[in-house]
N, C-alpha and C positions, 0 to 999 in steps of 0.2 A: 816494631812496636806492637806492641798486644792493644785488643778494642773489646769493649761492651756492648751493649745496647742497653740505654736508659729509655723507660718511657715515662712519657712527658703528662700523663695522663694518669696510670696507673700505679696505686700504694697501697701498703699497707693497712689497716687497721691503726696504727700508729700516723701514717703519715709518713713512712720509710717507702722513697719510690722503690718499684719491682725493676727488673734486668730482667733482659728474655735468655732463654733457657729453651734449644733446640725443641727436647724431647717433653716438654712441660709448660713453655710459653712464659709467663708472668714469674718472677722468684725474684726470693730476697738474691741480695749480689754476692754473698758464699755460693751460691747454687748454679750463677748466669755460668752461660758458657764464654768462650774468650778466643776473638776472632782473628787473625792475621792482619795485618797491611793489603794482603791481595783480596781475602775475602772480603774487606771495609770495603775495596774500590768496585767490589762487584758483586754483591751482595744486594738486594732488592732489603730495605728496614721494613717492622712492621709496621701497621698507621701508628702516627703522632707516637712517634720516638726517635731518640738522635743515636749517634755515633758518642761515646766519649773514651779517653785513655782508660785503658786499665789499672789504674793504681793499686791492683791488691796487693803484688809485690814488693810496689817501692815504699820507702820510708818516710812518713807523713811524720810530721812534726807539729806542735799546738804552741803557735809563739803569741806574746802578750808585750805590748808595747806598752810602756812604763812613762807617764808624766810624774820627774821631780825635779826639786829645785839646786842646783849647786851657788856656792857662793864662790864669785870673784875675787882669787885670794889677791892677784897683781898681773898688769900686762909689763911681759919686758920688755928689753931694748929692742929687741926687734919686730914689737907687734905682738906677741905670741901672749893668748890669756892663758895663763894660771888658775884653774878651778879647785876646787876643796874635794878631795875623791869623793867618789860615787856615793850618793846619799839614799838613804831608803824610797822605795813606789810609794807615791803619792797617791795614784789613781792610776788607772788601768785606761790608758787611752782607746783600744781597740784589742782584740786578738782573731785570730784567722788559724787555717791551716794552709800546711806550706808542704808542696811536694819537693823533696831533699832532690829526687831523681828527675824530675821534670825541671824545675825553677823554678814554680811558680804557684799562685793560692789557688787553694780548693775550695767550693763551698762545698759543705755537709753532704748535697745530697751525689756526692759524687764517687764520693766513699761510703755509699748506704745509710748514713744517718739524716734523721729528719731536716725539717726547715729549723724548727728551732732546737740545733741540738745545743748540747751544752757540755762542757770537760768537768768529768767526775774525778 
């Protein structure tokens, strides 16, 4: 697995945390360098920064969870309901992103975007 360095202290102008970067220290996360499994385990961080995945490669996704309503057309004989196909979003319960290659959500700043970022 590929590794980062996120600090937990340092951003942007924006509010977009910096990745360390060998030859240059602070940078946006196009620029960080990308560090092994061996070098995560034995690698000295710099102050107040972590370790996270590299996700630049893998496949982020931006899912949106949908409240709406179906209506009950009938339960049969065996229990089993009957709904009316899928009806138009009602409201947007939540959205996140979602690493395809990992399993699992990201927040913004993990992927270089701010605290509040937003899908354009």
């Amino acid at each position: 697995m590929a590794w980062i360095i996120r600090s937990l202290k340092e951003f942007d102008d924006g509010g977009v945390p910096l990745f360390w970067r060998n030859q240059d220290g602070w940078v946006l996360i196009q620029d960080a360098d990308s560090f092994t499994d061996d070098e995560m385990e034995t690698l000295n961080l710099p102050f107040d920064s972590e370790w996270q995945v590299d996700h630049r490669t893998h496949l982020i996704t931006h899912n949106m969870r949908c409240i709406y309503t179906q209506t009950v057309l009938m339960v049969d004989d065996i229990g089993d309901v009957r709904l009316e196909p899928d009806g138009a979003c009602e409201a947007i319960d939540e959205t996140f992103l979602w690493c395809e290659n990992c399993g699992e959500r990201l927040m913004g700043i993990e992927i270089g975007a701010n605290e509040s970022w937003a899908a354009m």
